[in-house]
Kinemage of the C-alpha trace (Angstrom):
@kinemage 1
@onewidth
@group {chain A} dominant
@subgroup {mainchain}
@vectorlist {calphas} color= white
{ca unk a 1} P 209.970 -95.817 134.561
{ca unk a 2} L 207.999 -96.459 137.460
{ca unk a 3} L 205.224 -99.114 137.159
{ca unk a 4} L 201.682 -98.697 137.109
{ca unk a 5} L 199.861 -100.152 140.259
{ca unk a 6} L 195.903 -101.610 139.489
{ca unk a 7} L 194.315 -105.058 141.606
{ca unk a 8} L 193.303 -106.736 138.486
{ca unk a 9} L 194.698 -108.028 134.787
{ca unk a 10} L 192.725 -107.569 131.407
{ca unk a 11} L 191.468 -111.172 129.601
{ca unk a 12} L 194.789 -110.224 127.387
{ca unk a 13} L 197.164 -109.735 130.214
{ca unk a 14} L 196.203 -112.815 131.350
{ca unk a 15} L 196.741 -114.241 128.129
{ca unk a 16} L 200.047 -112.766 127.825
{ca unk a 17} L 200.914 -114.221 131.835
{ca unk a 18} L 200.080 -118.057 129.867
{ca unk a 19} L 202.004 -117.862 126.955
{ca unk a 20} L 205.257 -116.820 129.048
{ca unk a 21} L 204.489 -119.841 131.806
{ca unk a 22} L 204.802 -121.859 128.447
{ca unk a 23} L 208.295 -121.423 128.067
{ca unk a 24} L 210.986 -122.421 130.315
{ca unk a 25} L 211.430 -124.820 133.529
{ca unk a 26} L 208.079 -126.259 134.834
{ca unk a 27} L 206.226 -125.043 132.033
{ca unk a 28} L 202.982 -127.544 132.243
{ca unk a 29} L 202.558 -126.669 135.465
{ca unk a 30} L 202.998 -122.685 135.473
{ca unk a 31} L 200.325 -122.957 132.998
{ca unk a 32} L 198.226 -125.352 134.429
{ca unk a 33} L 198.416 -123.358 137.251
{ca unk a 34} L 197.301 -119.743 135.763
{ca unk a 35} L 194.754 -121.542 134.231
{ca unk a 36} L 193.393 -122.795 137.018
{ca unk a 37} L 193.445 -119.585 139.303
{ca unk a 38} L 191.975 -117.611 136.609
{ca unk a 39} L 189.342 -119.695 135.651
{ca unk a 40} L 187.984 -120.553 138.766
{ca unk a 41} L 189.205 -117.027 140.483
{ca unk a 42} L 191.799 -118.784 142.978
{ca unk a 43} L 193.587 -117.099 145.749
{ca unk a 44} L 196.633 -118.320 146.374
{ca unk a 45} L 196.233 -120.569 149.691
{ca unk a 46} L 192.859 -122.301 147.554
{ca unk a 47} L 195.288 -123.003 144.343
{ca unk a 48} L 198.321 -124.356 146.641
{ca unk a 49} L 195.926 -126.637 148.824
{ca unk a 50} L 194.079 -128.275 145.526
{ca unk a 51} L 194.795 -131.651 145.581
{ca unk a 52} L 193.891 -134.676 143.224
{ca unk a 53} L 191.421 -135.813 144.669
{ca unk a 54} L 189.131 -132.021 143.730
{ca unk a 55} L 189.681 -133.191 140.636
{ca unk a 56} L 187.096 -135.445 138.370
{ca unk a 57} L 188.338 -135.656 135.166
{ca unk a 58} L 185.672 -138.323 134.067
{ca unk a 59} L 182.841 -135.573 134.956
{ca unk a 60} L 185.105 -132.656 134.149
{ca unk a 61} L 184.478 -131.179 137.155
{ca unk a 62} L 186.880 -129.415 140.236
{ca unk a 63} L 185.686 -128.798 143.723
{ca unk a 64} L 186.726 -125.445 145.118
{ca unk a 65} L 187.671 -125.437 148.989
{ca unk a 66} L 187.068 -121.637 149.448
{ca unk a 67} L 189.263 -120.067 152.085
{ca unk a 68} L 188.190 -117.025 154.611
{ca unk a 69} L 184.760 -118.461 155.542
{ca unk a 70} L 183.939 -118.554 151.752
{ca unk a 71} L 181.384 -121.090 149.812
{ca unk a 72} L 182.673 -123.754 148.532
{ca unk a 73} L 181.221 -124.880 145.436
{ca unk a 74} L 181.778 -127.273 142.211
{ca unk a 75} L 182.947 -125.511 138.950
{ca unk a 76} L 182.925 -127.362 135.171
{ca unk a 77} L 186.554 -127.322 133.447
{ca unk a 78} L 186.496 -126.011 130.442
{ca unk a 79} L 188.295 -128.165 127.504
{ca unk a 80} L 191.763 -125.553 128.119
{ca unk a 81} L 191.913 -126.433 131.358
{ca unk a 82} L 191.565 -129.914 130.922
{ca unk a 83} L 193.936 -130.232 128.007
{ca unk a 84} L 196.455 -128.220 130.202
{ca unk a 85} L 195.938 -130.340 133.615
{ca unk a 86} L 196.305 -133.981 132.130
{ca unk a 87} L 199.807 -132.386 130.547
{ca unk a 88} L 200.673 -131.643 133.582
{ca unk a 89} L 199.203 -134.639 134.899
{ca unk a 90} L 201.441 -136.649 132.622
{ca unk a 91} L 204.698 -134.921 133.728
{ca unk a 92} L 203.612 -134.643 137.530
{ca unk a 93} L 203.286 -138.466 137.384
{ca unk a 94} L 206.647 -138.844 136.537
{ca unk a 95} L 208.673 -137.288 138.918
{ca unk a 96} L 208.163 -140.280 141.636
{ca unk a 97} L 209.190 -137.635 144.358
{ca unk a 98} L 205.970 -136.680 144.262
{ca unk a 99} L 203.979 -138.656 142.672
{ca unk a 100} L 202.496 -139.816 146.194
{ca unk a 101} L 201.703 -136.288 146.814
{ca unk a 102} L 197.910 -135.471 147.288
{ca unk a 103} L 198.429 -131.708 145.954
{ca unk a 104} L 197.911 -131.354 142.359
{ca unk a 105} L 201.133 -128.633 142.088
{ca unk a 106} L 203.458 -130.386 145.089
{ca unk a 107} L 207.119 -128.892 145.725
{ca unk a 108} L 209.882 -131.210 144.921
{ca unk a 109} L 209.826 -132.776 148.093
{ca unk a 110} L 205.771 -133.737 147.563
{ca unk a 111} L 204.626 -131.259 150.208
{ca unk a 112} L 202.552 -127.718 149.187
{ca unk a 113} L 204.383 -124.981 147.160
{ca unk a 114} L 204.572 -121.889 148.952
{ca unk a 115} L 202.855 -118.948 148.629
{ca unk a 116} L 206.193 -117.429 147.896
{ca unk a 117} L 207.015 -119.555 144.737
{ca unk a 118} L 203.558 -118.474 143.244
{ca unk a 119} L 204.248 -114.543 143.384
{ca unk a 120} L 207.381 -115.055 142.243
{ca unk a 121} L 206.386 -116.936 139.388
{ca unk a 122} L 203.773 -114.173 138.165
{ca unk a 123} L 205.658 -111.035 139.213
{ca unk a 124} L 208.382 -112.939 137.024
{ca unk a 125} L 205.708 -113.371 133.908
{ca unk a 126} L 204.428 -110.167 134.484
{ca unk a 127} L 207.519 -108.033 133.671
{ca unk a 128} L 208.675 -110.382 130.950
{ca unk a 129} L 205.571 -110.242 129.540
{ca unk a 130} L 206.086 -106.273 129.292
{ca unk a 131} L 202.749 -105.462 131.213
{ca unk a 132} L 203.732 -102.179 132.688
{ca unk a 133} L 202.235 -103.091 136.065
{ca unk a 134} L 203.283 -104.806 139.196
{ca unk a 135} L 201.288 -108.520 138.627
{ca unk a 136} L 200.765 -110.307 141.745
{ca unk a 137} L 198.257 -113.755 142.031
{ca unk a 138} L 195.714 -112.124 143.591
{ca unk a 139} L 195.229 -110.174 140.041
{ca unk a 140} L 194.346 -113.431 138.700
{ca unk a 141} L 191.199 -114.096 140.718
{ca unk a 142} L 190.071 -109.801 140.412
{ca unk a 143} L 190.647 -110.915 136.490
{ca unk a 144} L 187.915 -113.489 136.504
{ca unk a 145} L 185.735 -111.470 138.270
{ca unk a 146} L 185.745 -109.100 135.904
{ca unk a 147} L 185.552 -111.319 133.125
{ca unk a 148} L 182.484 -112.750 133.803
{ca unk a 149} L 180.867 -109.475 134.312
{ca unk a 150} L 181.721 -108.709 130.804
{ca unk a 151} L 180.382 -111.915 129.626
{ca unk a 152} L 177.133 -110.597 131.408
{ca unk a 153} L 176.994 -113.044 133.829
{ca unk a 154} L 174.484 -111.816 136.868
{ca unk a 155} L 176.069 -110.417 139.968
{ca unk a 156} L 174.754 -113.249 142.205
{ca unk a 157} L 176.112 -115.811 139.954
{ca unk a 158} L 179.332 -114.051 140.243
{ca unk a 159} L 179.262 -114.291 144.192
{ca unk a 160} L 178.572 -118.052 143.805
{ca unk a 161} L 181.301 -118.391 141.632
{ca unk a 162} L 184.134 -116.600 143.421
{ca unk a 163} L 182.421 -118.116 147.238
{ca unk a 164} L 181.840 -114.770 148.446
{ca unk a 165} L 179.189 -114.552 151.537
{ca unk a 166} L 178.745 -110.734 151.548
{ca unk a 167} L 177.667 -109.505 147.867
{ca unk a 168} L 178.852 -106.033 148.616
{ca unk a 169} L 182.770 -107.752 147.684
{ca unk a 170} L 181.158 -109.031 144.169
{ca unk a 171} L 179.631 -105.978 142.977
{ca unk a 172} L 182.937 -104.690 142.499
{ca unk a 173} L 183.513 -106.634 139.230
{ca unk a 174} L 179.652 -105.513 137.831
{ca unk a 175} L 179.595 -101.791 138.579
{ca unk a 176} L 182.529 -100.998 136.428
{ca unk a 177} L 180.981 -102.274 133.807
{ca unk a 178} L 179.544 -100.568 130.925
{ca unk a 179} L 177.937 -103.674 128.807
{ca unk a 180} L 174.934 -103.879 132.403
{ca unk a 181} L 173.397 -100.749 130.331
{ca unk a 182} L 173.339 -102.596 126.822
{ca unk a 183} L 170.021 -103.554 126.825
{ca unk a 184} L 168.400 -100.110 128.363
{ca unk a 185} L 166.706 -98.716 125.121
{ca unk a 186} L 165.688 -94.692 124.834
């Protein structure tokens, strides 16, 4: 059966990615990790290069370095992601390879996981998760693009969000999508 191709997953996909990251080796952090790149639309290099310190889990808060002349910009953490980064936290902390580490999700050796690992990871959640499609990372950060269209959330609040400079890459998510006409009354 040959596999559907599309550049983005549905909130349920996505939901279907984190439930198989629960199970298996390196669970926490496969979920943490999803988590992460979907709700703050991640590419890859910006997920690998996170370190602790773009974390302040006091003011429940991450920093986002944005990559390819992107804006950088604070995002909240919602209570998942918080819940699912201090369990990770907790078993990061004890693996004293890498506890020294400043990346959030370091390799056994304490340096950055590589891009590799990552696609691996979701291409492998992706087809045991029975999604029909090839899922790549990249997916991830289309996903909360579209989300927050669907929530309603303004185009230019969108671009802030994902650190794009040129709109014309945001308006992508809202143009597709039918809930902009809700409020248009006849």
């Amino acid at each position: 059966m040959k596999r559907k191709s599309r550049y983005f997953l549905t909130k349920s996909e996505v939901e279907k990615l984190i439930n198989q990251a629960e199970t298996g080796k390196n669970n926490e952090r496969n979920k943490c990790m999803i988590l992460i790149c979907y709700f703050h639309g991640l590419r890859v290099s910006e997920l690998l290069s996170l370190r602790l310190s773009d974390f302040d889990m006091k003011s429940k808060v991450l920093y986002v370095n944005r990559l390819k002349n992107g804006f950088s910009s604070t995002h909240p953490l919602s209570p998942r992601a918080v819940s699912a980064l201090n369990r990770w936290l907790v078993v990061r902390n004890k693996n004293t390879q890498n506890a020294d580490s400043p990346y959030l999700f370091p390799s056994q050796s304490g340096k950055m996981l590589s891009r590799q690992t990552i696609y691996l990871l979701i291409q492998r959640y992706g087809k045991q998760a029975n999604l029909g499609i090839d899922v790549h990372p990249h997916m991830l950060r289309h996903a909360c693009g579209f989300e927050l269209a669907n929530k309603g959330m303004d185009t230019r609040l969108i671009q802030d969000y994902l650190g794009h400079r040129n709109i014309s890459h945001t308006v992508r998510y809202t143009a597709s999508n039918p809930e902009r006409f809700r409020n248009i009354c006849w």
